[in-house]
N, C-alpha and C positions, 0 to 999 in steps of 0.2 A: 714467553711461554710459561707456564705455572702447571707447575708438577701436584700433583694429589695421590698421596697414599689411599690406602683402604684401612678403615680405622685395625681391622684384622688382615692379619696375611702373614707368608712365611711359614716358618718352621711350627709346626704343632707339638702341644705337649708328649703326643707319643714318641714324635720324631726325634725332638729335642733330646728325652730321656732316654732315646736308646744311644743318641752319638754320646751323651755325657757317660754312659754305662761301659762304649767300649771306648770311649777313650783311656777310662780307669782299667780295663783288662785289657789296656793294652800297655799302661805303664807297669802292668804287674806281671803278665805275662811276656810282654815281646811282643813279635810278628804275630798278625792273627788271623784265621781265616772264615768270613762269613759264608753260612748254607745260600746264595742266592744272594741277591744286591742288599744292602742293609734297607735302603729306601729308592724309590724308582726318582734319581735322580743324577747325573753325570757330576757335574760340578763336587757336588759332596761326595761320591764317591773319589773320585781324584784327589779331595783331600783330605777324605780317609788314606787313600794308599799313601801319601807322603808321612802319613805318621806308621804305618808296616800294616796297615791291614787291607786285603784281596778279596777277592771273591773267587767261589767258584761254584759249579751249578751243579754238582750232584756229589754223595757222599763218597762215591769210589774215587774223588780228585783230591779229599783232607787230606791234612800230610801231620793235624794234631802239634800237641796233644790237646789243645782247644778249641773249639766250635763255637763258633756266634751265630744265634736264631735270631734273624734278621726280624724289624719290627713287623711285617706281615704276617708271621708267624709259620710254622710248618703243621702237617699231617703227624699225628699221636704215634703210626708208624714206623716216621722217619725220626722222630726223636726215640722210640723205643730201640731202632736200629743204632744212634748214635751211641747210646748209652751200652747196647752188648758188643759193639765195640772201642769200646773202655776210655770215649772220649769226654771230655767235661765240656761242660755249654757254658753260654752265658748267655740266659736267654732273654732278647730284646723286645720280645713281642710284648708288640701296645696293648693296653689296657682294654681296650675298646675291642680291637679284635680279639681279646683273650677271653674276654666277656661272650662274644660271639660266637666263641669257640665249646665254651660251656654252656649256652644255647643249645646249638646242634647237636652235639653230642646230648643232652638232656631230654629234646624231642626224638633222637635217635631210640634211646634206649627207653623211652614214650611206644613206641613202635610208630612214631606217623613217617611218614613219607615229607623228606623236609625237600623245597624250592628254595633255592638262592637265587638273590634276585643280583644277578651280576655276570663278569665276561669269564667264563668256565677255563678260560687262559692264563687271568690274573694269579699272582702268588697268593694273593689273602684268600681268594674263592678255593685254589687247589686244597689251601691247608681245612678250609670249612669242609669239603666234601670228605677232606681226611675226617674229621671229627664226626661226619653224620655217616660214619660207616660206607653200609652199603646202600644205602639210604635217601641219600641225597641226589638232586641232580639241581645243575646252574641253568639258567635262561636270562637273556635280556626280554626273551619274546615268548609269552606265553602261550601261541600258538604250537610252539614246536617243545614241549613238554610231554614223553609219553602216555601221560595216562590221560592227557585234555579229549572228550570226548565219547571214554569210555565207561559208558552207562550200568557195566557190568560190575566193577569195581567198588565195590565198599572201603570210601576211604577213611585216612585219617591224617591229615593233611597239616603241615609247618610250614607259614613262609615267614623267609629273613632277607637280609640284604647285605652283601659287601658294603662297609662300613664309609666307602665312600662315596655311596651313590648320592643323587639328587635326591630327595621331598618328593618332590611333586612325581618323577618318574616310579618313586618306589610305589607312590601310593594308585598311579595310574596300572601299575601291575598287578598289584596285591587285588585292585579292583572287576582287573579280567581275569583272575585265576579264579576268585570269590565266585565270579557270575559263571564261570565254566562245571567248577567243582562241588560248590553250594547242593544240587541237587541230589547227588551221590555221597556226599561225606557225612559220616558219620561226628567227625569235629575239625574244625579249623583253628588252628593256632596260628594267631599273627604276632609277631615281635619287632618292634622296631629297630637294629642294631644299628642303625645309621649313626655315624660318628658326629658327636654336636658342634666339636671345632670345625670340622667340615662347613657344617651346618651356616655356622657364625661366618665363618669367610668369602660362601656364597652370597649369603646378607650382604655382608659386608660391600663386596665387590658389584653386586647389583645396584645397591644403593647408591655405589659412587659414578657406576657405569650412566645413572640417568642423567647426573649433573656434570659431565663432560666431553668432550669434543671425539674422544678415542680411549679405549682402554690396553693396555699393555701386561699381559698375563705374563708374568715368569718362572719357567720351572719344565722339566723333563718333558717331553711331548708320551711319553711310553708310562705315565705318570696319571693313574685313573682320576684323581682329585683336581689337580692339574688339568687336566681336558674339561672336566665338567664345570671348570672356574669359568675357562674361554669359552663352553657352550654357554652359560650364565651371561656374561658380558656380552658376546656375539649377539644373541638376541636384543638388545637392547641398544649398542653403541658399534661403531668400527672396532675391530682388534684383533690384536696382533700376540701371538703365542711364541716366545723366543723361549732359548733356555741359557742367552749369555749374553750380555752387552753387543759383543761384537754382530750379532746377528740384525741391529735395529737399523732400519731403513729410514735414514735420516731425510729421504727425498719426501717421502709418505707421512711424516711426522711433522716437518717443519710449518708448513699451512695449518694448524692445529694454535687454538689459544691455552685450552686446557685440556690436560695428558691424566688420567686415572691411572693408578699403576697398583698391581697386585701379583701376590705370588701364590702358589701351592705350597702345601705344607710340609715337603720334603726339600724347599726352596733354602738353601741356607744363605744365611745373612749375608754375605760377602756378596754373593750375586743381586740380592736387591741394593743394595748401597753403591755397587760398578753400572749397572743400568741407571739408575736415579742421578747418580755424578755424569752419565753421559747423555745422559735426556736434556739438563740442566744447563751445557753446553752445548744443542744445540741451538 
């Protein structure tokens, strides 16, 4: 059997820089507690907590005096809350989403009415509808967007995207909102915020998905980047979305010449290298 990486995969540079950020406040401070999961991934979270640091999911549960803004980033008035009570951050949010964040908030105070093009559940979308006020609403589906079909309306319209959608999905959205709202807006502002490592590792993992027998995505199922790798590969070859070695199905694998193997960008190293050593074995 012959294993194949994807030339890209694993940890991305946001992800990377926030575990490296709180590893460092965590030798300086101690014990630490992140607003919400640093990254939607198990693995790495479990060992984040063997070095002291926790999660927990809303401010009434910190016990201080330091706060970690996990790299999805938070709502401008849940950091304005941390801060009047008298807690210090370190705050991890990726670049890319921070960038997004100063988007929304920009068309916000624009006065348009901003679309996120994403799942209105995820932590990066909560913290974007945080930045676009009152302003903003999320949809995967642009059918179910309040003001779609209302002629009455003088708009003035922003759309973006959770930083880890697909290309092609974003640009299929941004295309039925354009043909709904075109005739009533007064301006449309489109921005790209799709995150380019993203970007690269879909590439990446597609590319590899054509030239083998089965691909093997690894990384969080509850991990939006993560899911859109395995819908990427799914289309293309068989495959299989675990989130740890032990979960691979050596029955379904062994019949295979050549195995493609990729991860999400919250995927930390240890788990691609324990899958890969047990591929290689069977």
């Amino acid at each position: 059997m012959q294993i194949e990486k994807a030339r890209e995969l694993g940890l991305c540079y946001g992800v990377r820089r926030a575990v490296e950020m709180l590893r460092d406040a965590s030798q300086k401070y101690g014990s630490l507690q992140t607003l919400g999961p640093l990254a939607h991934n198990r693995v790495l979270l479990q060992e984040l907590e063997c070095q002291g640091v926790t999660t927990v999911d809303s401010p009434e549960k910190l016990t201080g005096p330091v706060v970690v803004v996990p790299a999805h980033g938070i709502a401008p008035d849940i950091m304005d809350l941390l801060r009047e009570r008298g807690f210090a951050t370190v705050d991890t949010t990726c670049p890319n989403v921070a960038k997004a964040q100063s988007i929304a908030s920009d068309m916000a105070q624009d006065g348009l009415t901003i679309v996120i093009y994403g799942d209105s559940q995820h932590s990066e979308v909560r913290g974007l509808l945080g930045w676009a006020r009152e302003k903003g609403v999320a949809s995967l589906d642009p059918c179910t967007l309040p003001f779609i079909g209302d002629s009455s309306a003088s708009q003035k319209v922003g759309i973006i995207s959770q930083t880890t959608q697909r290309a092609e999905s974003f640009a299929s959205f941004v295309q039925q909102v354009c043909g709904a709202v075109l005739a009533t807006s007064r301006e449309v502002r489109i921005v790209n915020t799709l995150c380019d490592a993203t970007r690269r590792r879909q590439a990446a993992a597609a590319e590899l998905a054509r030239t083998v027998d089965a691909m093997v995505v690894i990384g969080g199922r509850n991990s939006a980047n993560t899911r859109r790798l395995a819908e990427t590969c799914a289309g293309l070859v068989e495959t299989y979305l675990i989130e740890t070695a032990e979960e691979l199905d050596a029955a379904l694998l062994r019949s295979k010449t050549r195995i493609g193997l990729t991860a999400g960008a919250s995927t930390p190293d240890s788990s691609i290298e324990q899958v890969e050593c047990r591929l290689r074995r069977l």
